[in-house]
PyMOL Python script that loads the backbone (N, CA, C, O; Angstrom):
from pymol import cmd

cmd.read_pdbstr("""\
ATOM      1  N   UNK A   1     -15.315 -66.641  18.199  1.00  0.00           N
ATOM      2  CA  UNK A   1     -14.431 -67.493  18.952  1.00  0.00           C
ATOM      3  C   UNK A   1     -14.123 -66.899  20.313  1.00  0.00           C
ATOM      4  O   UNK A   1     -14.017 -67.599  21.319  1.00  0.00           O
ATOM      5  N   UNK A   2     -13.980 -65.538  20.306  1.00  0.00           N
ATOM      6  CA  UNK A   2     -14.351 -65.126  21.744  1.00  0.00           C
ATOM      7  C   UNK A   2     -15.291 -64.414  22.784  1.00  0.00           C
ATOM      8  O   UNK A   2     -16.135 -63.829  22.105  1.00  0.00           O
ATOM      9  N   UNK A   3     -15.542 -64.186  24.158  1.00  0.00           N
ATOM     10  CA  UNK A   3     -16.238 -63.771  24.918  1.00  0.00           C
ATOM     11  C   UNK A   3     -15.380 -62.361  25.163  1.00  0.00           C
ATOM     12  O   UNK A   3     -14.154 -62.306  25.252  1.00  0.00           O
ATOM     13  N   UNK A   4     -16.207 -61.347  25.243  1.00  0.00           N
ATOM     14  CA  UNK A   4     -15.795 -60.315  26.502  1.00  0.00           C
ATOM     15  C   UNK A   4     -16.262 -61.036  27.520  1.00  0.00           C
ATOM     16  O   UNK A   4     -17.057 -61.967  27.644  1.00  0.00           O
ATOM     17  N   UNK A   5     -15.305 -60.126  28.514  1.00  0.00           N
ATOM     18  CA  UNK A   5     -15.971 -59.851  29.959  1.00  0.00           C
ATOM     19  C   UNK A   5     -14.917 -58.241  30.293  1.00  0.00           C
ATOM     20  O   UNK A   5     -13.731 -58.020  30.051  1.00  0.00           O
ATOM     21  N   UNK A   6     -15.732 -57.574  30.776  1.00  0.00           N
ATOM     22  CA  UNK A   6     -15.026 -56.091  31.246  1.00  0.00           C
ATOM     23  C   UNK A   6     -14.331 -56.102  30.002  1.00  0.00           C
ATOM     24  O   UNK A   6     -13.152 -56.446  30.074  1.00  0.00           O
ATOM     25  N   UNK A   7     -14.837 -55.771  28.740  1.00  0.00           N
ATOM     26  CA  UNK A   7     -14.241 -55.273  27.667  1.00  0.00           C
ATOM     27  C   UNK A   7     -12.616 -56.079  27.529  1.00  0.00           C
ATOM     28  O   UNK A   7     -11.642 -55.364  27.293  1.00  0.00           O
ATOM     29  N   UNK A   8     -12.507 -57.020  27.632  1.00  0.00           N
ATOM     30  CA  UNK A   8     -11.436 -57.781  27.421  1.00  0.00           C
ATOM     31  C   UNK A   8     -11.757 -58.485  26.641  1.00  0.00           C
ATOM     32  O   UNK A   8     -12.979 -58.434  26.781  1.00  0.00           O
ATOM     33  N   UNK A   9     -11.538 -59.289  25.708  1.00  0.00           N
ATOM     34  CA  UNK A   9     -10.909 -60.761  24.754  1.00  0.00           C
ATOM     35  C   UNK A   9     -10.838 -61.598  25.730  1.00  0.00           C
ATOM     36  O   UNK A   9     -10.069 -61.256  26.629  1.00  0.00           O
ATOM     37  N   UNK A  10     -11.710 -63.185  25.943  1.00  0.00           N
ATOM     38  CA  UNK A  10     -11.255 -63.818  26.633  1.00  0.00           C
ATOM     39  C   UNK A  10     -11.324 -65.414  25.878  1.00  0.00           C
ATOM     40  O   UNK A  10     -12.483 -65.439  25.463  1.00  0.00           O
ATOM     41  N   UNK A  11     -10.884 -66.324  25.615  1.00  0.00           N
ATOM     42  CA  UNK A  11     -11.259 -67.378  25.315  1.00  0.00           C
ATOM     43  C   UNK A  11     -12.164 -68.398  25.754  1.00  0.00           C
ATOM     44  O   UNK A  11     -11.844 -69.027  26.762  1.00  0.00           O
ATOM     45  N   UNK A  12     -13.293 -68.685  25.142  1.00  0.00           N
ATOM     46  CA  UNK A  12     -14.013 -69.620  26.151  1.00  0.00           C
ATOM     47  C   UNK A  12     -13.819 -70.794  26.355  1.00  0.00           C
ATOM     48  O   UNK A  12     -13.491 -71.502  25.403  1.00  0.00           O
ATOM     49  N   UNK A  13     -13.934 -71.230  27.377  1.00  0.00           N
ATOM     50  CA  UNK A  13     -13.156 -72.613  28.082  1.00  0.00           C
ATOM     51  C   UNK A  13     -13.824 -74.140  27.491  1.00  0.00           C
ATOM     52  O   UNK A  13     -13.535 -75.209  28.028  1.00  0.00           O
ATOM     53  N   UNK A  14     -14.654 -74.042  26.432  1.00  0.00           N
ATOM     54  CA  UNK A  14     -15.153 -74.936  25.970  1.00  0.00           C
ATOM     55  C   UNK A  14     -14.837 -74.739  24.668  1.00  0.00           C
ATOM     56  O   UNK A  14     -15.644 -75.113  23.817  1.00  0.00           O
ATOM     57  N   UNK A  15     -13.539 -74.082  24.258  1.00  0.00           N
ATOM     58  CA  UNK A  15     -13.288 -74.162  22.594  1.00  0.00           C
ATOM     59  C   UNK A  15     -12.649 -75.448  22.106  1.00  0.00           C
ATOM     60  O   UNK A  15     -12.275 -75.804  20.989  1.00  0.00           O
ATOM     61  N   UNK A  16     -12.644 -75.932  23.091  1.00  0.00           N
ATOM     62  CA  UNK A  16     -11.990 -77.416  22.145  1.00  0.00           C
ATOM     63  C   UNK A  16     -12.974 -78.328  21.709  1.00  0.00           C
ATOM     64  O   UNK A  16     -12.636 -79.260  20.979  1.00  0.00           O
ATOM     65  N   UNK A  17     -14.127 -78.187  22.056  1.00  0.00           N
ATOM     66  CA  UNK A  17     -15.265 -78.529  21.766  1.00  0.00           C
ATOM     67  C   UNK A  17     -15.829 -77.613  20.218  1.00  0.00           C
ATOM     68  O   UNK A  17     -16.089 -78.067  19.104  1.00  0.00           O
ATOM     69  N   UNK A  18     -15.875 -75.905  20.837  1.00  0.00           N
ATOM     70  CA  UNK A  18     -16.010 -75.192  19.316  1.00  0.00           C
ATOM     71  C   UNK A  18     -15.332 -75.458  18.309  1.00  0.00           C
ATOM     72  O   UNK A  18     -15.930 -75.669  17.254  1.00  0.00           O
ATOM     73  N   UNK A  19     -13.906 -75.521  18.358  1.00  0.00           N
ATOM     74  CA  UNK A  19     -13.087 -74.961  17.670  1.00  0.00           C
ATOM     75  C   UNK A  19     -12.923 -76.363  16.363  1.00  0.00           C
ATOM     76  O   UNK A  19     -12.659 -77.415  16.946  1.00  0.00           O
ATOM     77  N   UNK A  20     -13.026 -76.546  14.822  1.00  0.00           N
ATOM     78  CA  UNK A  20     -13.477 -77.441  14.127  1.00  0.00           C
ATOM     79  C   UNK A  20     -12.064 -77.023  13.384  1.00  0.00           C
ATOM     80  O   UNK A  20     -11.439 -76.060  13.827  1.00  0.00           O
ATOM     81  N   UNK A  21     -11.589 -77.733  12.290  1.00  0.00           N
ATOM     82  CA  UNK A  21     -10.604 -77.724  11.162  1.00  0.00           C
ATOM     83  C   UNK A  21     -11.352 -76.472  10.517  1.00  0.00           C
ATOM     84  O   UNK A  21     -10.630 -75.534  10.855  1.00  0.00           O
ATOM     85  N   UNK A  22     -12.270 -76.015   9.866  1.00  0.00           N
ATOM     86  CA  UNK A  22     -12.807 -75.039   9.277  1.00  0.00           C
ATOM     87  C   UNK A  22     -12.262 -73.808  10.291  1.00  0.00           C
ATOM     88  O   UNK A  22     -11.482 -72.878  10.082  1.00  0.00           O
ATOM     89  N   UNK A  23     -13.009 -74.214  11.464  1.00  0.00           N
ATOM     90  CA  UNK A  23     -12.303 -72.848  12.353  1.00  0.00           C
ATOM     91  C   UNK A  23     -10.998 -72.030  12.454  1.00  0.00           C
ATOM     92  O   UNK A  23     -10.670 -70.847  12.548  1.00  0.00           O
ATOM     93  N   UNK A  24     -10.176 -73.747  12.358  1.00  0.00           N
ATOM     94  CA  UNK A  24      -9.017 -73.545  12.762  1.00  0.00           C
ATOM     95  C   UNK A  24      -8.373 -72.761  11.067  1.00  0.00           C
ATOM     96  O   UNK A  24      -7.307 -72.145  11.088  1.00  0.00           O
ATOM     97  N   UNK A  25      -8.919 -72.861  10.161  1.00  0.00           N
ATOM     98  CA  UNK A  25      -8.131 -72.651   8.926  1.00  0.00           C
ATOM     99  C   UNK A  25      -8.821 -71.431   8.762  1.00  0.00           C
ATOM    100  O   UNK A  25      -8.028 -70.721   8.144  1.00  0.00           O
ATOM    101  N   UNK A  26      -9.786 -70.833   8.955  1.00  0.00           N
ATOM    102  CA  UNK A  26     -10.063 -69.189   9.458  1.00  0.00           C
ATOM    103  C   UNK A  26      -9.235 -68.259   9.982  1.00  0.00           C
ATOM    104  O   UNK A  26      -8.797 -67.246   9.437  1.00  0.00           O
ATOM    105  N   UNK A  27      -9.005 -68.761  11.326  1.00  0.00           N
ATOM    106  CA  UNK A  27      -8.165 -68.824  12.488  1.00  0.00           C
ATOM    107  C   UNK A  27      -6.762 -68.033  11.815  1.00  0.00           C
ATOM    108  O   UNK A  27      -6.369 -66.907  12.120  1.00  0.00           O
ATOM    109  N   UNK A  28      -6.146 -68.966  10.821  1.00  0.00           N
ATOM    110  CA  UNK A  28      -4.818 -68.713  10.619  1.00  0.00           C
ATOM    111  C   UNK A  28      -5.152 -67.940   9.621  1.00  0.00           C
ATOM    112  O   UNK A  28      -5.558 -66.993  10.295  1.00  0.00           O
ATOM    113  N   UNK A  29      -5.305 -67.587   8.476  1.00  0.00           N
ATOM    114  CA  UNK A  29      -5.854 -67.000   7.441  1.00  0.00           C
ATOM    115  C   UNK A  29      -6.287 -65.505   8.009  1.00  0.00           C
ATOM    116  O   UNK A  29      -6.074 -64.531   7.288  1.00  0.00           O
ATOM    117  N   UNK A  30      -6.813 -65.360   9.131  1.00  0.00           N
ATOM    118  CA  UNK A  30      -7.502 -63.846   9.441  1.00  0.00           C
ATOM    119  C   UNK A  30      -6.321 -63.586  10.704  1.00  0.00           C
ATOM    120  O   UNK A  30      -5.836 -62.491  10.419  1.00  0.00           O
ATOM    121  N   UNK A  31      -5.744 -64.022  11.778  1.00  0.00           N
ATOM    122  CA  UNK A  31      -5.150 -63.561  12.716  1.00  0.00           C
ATOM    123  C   UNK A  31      -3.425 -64.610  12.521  1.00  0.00           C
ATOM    124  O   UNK A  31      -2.627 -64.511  13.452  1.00  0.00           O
ATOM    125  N   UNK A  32      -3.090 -65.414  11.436  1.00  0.00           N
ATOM    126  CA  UNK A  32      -1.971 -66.060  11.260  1.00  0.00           C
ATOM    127  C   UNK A  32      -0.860 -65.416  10.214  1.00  0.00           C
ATOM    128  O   UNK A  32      -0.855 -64.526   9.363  1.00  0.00           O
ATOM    129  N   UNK A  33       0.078 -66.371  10.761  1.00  0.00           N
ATOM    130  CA  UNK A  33       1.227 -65.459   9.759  1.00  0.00           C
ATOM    131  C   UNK A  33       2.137 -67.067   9.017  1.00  0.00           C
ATOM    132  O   UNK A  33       1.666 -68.065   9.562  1.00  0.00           O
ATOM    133  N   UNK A  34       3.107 -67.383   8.105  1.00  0.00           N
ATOM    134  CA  UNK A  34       4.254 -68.261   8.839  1.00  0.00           C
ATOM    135  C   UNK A  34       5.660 -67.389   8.809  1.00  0.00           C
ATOM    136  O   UNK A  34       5.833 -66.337   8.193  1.00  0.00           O
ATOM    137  N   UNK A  35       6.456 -67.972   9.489  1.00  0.00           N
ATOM    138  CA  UNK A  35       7.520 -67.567   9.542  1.00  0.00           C
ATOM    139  C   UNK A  35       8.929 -68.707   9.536  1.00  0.00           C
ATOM    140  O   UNK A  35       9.193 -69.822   9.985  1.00  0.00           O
ATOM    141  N   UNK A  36       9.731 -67.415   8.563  1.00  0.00           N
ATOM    142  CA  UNK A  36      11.409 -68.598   8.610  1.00  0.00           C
ATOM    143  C   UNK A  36      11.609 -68.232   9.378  1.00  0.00           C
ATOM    144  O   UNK A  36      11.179 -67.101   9.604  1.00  0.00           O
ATOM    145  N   UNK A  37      12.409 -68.911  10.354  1.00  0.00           N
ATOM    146  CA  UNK A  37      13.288 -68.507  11.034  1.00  0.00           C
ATOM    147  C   UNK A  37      14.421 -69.829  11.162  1.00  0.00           C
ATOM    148  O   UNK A  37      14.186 -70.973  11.552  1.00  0.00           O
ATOM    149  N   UNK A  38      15.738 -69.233  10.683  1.00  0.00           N
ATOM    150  CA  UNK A  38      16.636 -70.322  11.251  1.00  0.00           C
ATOM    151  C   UNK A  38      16.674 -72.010  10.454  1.00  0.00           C
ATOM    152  O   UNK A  38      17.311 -73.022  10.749  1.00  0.00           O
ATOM    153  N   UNK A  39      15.539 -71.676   9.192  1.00  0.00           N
ATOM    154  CA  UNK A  39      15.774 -72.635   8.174  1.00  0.00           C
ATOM    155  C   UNK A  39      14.389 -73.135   8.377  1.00  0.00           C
ATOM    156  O   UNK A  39      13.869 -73.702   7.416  1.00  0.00           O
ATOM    157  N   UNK A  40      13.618 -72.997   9.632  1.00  0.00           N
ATOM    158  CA  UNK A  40      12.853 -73.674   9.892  1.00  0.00           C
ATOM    159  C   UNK A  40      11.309 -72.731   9.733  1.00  0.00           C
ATOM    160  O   UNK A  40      11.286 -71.566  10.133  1.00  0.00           O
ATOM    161  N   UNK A  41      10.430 -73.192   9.294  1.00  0.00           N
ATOM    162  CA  UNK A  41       8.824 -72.801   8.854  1.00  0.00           C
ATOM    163  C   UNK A  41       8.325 -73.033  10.214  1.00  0.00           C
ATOM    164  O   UNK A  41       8.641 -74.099  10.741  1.00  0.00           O
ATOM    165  N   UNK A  42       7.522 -72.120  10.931  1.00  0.00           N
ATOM    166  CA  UNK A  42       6.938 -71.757  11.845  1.00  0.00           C
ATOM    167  C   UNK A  42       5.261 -70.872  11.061  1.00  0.00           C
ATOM    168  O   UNK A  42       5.205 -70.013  10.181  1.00  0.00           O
ATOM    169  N   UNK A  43       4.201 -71.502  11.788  1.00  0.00           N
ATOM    170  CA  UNK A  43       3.121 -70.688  11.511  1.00  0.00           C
ATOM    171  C   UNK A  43       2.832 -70.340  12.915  1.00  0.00           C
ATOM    172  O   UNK A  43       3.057 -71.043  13.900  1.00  0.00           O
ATOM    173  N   UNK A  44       2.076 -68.658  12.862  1.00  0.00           N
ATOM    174  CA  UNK A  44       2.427 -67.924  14.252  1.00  0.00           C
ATOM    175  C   UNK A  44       0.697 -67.536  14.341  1.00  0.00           C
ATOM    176  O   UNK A  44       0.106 -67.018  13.393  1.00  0.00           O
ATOM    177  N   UNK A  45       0.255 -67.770  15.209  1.00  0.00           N
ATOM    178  CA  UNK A  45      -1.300 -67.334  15.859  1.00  0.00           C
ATOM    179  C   UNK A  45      -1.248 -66.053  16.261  1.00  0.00           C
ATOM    180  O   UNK A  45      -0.572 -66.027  17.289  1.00  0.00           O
ATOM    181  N   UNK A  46      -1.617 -64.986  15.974  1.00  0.00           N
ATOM    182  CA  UNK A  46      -1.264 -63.881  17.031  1.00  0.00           C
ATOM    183  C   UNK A  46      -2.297 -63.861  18.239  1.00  0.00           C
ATOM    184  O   UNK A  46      -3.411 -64.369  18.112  1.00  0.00           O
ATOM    185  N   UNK A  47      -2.013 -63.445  19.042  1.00  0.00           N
ATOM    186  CA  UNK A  47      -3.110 -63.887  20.375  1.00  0.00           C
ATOM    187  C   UNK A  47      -2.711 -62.698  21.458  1.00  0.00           C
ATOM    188  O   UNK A  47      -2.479 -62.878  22.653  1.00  0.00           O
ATOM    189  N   UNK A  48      -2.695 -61.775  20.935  1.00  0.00           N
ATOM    190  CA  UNK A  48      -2.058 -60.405  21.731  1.00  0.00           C
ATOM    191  C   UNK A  48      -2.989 -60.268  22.955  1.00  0.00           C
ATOM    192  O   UNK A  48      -2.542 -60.271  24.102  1.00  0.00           O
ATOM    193  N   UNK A  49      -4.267 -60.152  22.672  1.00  0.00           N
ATOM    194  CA  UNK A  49      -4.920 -59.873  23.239  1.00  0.00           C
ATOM    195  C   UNK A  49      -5.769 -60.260  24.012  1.00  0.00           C
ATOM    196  O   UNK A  49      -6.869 -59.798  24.315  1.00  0.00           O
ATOM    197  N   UNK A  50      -4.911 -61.638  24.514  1.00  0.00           N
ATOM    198  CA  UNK A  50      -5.740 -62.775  25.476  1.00  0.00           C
ATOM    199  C   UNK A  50      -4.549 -62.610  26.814  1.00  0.00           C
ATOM    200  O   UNK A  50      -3.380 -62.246  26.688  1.00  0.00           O
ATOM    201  N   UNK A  51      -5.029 -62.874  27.684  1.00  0.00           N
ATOM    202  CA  UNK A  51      -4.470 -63.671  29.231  1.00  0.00           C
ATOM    203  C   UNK A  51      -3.601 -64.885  28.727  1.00  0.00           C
ATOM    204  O   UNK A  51      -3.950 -65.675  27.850  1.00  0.00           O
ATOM    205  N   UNK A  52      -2.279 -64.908  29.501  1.00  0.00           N
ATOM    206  CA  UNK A  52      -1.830 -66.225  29.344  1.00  0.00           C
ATOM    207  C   UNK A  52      -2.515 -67.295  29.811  1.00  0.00           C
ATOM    208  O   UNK A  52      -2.150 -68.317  29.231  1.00  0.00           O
ATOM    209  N   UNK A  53      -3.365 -67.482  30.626  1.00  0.00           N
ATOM    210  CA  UNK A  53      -4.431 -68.775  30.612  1.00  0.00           C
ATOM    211  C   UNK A  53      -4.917 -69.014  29.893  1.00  0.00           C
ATOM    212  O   UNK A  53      -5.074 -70.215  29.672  1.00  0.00           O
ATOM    213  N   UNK A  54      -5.649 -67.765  28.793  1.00  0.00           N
ATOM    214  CA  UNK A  54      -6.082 -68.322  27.658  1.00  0.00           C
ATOM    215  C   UNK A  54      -5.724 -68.978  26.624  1.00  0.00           C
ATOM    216  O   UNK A  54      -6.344 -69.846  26.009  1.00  0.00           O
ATOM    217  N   UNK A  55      -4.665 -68.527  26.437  1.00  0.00           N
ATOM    218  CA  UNK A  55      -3.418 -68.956  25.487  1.00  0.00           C
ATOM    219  C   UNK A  55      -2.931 -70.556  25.978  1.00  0.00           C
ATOM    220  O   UNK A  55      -2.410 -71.321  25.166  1.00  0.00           O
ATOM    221  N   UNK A  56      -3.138 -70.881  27.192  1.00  0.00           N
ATOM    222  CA  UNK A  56      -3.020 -72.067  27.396  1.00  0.00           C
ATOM    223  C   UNK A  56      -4.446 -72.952  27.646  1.00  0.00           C
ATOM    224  O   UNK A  56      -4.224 -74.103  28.021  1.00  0.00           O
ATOM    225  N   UNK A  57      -5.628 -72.652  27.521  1.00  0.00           N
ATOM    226  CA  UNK A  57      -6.322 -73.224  26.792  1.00  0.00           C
ATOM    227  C   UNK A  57      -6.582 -73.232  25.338  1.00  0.00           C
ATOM    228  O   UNK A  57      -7.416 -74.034  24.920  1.00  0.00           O
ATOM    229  N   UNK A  58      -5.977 -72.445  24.515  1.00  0.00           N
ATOM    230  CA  UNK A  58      -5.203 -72.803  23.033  1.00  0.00           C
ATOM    231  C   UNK A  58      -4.613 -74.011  22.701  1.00  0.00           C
ATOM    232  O   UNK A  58      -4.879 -74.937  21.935  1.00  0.00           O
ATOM    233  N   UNK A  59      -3.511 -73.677  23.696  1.00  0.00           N
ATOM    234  CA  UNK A  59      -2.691 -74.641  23.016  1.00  0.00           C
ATOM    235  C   UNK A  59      -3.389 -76.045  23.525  1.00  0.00           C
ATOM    236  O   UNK A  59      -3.472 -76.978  22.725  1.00  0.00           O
ATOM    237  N   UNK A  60      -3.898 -76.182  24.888  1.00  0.00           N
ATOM    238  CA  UNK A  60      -4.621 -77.847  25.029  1.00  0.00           C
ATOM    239  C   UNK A  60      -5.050 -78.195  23.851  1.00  0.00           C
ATOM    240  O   UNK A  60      -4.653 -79.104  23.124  1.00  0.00           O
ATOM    241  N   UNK A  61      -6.587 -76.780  23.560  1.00  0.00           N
ATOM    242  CA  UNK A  61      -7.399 -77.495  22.522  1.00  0.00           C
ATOM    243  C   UNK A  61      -6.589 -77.726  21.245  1.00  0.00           C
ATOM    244  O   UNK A  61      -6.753 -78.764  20.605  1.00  0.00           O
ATOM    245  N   UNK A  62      -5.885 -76.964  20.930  1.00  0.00           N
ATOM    246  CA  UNK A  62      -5.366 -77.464  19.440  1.00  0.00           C
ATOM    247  C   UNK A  62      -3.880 -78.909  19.678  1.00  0.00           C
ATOM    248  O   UNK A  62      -2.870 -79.044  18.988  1.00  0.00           O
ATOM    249  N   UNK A  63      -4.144 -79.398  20.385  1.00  0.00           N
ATOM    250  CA  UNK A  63      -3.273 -80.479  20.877  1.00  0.00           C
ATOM    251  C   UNK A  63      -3.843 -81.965  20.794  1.00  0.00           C
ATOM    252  O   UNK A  63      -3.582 -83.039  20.250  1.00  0.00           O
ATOM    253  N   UNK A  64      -5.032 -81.236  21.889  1.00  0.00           N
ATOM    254  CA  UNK A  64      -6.153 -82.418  22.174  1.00  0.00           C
ATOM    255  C   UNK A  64      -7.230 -82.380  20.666  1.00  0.00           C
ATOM    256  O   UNK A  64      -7.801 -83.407  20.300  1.00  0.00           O
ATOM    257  N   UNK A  65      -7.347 -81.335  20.071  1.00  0.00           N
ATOM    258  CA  UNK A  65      -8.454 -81.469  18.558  1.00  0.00           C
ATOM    259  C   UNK A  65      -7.734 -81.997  17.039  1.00  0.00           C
ATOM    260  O   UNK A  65      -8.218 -82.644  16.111  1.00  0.00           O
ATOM    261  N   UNK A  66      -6.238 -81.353  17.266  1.00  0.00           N
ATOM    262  CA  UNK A  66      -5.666 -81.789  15.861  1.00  0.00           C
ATOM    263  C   UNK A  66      -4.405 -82.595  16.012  1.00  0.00           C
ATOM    264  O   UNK A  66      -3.912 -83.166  15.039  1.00  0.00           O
ATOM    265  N   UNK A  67      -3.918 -82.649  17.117  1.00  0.00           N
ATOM    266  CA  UNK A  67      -2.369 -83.343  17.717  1.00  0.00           C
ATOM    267  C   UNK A  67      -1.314 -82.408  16.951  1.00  0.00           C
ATOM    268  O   UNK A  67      -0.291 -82.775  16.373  1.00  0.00           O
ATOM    269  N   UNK A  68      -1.899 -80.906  17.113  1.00  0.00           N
ATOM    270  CA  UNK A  68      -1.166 -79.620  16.827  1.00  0.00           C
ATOM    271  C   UNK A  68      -0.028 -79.334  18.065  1.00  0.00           C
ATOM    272  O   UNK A  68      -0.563 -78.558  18.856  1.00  0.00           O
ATOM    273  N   UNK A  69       1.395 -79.693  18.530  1.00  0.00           N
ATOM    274  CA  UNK A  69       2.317 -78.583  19.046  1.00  0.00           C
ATOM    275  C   UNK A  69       2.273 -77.665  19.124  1.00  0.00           C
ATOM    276  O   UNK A  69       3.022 -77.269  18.231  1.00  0.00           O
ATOM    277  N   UNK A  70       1.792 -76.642  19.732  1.00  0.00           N
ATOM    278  CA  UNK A  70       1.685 -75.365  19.868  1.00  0.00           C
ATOM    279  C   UNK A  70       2.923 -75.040  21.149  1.00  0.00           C
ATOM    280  O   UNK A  70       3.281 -75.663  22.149  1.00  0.00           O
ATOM    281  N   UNK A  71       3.294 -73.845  20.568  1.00  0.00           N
ATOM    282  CA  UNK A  71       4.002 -73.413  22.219  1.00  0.00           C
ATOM    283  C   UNK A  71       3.834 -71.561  22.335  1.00  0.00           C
ATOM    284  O   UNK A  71       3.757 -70.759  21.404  1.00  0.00           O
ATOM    285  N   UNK A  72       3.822 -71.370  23.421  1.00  0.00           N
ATOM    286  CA  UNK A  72       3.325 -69.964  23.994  1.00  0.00           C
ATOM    287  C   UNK A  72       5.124 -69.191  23.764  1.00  0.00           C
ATOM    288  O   UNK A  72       6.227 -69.521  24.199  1.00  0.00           O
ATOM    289  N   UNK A  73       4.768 -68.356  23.100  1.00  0.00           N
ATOM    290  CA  UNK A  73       6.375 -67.206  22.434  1.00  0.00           C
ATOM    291  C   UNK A  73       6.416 -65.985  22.844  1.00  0.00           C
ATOM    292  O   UNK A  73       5.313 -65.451  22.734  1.00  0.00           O
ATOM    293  N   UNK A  74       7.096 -65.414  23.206  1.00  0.00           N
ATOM    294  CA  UNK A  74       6.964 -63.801  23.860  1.00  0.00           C
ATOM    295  C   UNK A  74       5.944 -63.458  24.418  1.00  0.00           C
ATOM    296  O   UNK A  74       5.444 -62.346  24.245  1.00  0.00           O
ATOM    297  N   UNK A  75       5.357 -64.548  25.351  1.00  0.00           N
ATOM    298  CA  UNK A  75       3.951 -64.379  25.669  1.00  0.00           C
ATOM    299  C   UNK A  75       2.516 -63.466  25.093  1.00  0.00           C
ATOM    300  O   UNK A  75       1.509 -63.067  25.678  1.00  0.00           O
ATOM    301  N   UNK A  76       2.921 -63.386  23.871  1.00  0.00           N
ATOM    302  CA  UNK A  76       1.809 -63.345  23.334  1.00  0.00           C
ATOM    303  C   UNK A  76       1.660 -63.638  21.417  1.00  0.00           C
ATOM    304  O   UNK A  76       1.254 -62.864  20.550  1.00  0.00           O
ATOM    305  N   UNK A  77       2.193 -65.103  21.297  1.00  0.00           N
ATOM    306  CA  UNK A  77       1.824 -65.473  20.164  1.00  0.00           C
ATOM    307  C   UNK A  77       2.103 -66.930  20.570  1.00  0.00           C
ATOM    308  O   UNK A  77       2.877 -67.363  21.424  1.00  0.00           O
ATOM    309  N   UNK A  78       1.142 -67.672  19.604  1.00  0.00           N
ATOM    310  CA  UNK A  78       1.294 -68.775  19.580  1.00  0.00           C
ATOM    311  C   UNK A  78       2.096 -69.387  18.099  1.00  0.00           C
ATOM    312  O   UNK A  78       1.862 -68.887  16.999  1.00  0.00           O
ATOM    313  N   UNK A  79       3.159 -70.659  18.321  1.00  0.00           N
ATOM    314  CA  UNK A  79       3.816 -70.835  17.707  1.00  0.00           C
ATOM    315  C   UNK A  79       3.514 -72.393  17.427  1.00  0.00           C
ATOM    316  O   UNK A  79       3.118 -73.178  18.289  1.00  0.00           O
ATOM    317  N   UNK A  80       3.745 -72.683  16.195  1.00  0.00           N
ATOM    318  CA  UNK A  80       3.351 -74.597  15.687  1.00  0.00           C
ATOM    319  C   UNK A  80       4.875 -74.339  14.597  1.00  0.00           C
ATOM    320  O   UNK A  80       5.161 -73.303  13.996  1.00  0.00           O
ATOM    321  N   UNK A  81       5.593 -75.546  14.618  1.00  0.00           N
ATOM    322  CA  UNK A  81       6.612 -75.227  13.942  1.00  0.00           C
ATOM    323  C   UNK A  81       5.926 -76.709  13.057  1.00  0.00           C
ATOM    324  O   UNK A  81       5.408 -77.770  13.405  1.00  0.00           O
ATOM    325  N   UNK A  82       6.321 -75.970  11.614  1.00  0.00           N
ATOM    326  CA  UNK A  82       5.931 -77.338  10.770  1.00  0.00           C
ATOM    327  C   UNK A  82       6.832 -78.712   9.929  1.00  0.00           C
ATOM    328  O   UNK A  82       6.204 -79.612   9.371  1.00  0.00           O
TER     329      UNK A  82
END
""", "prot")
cmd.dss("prot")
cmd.show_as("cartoon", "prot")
cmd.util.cbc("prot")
cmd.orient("prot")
């Protein structure tokens, strides 16, 4: 799911195209968590290790692929409250 470039993690700009329901349930399962907080169920992406641009081509594609809410959290996790 991702590219280096200069030894970085980067997301590629055509994952909303890659990125499938299979992917996405990988996705959470190998780098996901959920979380209570406040009564409320939150599942958390960790995404430490991307650019905030990337992270906001995240959240498009999982918006525009599943009509997933995502929102960008301590700038570096992604958050879907369920």
């Amino acid at each position: 799911m991702l590219a280096t470039l200069d030894r970085k993690k980067r997301v590629p700009h055509n994952i909303g195209e890659l990125l499938t329901a299979r992917g996405l349930s990988y996705w959470l399962m190998d780098d996901g968590s959920a979380l209570l907080r406040k009564a409320r169920r939150y599942y958390v992406f960790n995404t430490h290790s991307f650019p905030i641009e990337d992270k906001d081509i995240l959240v498009h594609a999982l918006k525009d692929n599943f009509e997933i809410d995502a929102t960008i959290q301590k700038h570096y996790s992604l958050y879907i409250r369920s």
